[in-house]
N, C-alpha and C positions, 0 to 999 in steps of 0.2 A: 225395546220400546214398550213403553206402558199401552197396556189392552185402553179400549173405549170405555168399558166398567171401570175401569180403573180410576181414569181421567174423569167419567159423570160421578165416581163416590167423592172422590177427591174435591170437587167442584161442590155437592151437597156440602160435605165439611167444612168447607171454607165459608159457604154460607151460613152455615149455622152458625158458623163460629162469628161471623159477621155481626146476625142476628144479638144472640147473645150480649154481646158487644152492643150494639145499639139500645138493649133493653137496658143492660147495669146503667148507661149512659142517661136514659129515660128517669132512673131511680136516681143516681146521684149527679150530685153538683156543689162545686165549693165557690163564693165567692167572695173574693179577697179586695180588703178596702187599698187604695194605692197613693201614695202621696207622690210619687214619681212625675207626676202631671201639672204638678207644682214646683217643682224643682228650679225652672229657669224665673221664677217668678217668687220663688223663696223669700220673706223679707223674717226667717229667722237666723239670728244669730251666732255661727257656729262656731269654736274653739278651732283654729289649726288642728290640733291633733282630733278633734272628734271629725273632722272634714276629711283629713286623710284616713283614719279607719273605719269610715262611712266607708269612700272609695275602696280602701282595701276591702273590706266585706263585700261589696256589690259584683267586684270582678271577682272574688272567692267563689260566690251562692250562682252565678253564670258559667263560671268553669266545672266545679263540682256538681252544683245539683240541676239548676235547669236554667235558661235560658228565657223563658217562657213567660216569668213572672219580674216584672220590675222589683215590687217590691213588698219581698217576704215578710219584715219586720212593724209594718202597718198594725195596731192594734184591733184594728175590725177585720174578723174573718164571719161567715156565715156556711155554715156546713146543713145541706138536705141531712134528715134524719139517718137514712141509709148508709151515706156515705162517714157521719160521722162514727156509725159502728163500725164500720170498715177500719176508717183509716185510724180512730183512735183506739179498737181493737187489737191494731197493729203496734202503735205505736211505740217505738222504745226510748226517745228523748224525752225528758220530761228539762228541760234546761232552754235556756235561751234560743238555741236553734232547732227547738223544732218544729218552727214554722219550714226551713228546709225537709225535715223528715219529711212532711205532710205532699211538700210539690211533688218529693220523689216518688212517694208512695202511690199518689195520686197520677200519676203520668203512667207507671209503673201499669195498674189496675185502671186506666181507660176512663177517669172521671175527671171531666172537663172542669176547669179551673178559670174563673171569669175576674179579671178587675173593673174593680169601679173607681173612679176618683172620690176621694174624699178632702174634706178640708182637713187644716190641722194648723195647730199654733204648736211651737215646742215652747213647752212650760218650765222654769227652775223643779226641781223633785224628778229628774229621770231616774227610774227603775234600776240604770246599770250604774254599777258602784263609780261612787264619784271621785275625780282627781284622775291627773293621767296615768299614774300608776293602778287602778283600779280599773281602769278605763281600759290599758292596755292588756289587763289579766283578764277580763273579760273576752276581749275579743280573739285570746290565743284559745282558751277553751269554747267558743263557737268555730272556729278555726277545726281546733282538736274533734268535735263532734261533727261537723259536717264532714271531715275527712274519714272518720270511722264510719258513717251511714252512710258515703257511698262505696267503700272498701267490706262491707258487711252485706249490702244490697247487691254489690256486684259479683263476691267470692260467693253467694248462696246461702251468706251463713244467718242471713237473715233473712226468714223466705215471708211470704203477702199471704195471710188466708182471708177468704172472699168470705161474702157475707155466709153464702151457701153450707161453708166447711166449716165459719164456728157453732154451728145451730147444730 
């Protein structure tokens, strides 16, 4: 049986460690524009096939990376200055997804992650290559990339330094 010293150092630790955790939390904060609040209410226009790998993306970034967040692919994000050395210090995606890197990382390292509604029209000119065929090469490699970040997150072989350890 663990001695009383044991259990009051152990008890300090956990607080501080608390502590800590409450300060990084104090310093950063990400918050993520969300068009998901619109969704039933939607009056854009969307192709079969960008509808079904909308949907395939959504239950992909919920099984793989987080749950947490509707919706990663939003064009407005707002990073506290802090947190954006963090996490884009970290960061290894530079591609389509990684807006997932960021949740992971972010969950990962204790920095609360806020959505907001925002409005949105979808305009002809989207970013992801156009036609279904372009459409669907894209979404195999966000696929391909958010499978490696949490397979690199998870095996260690990609580890988080805090702001503390790149200084």
């Amino acid at each position: 049986l663990p001695s009383l010293l044991e259990l009051l150092n152990e008890m300090k630790q956990m607080k501080e460690q608390q502590q800590e955790k409450q300060d990084r939390n104090d310093e950063n904060m990400i918050v993520f524009g969300s068009r998901a609040h619109l969704s039933k209410d939607s009056k854009a226009k969307r192709s079969p096939v960008r509808t079904v790998l909308m949907i395939a993306f959504h239950m992909v970034v919920k099984t793989l990376c987080s749950n947490s967040i509707q919706d990663t692919q939003c064009g407005f994000k707002l990073f506290t200055s802090d947190a954006a050395e963090v996490l884009f210090g970290n960061l290894h995606l530079n591609r389509w997804a990684f807006d997932t890197e960021i949740v992971i990382m972010a969950e990962k390292l204790g920095i609360p992650i806020r959505e907001v509604g925002v409005e949105w029209k979808e305009v002809d000119g989207s970013k992801l290559a156009v036609g279904k065929l372009g459409l669907l090469i894209a979404s195999i490699e966000m696929f391909r990339d958010m499978l490696c970040v949490r397979v690199m997150y998870t095996l260690g072989l990609w580890r988080l330094k805090t702001q503390k350890e790149s200084c």
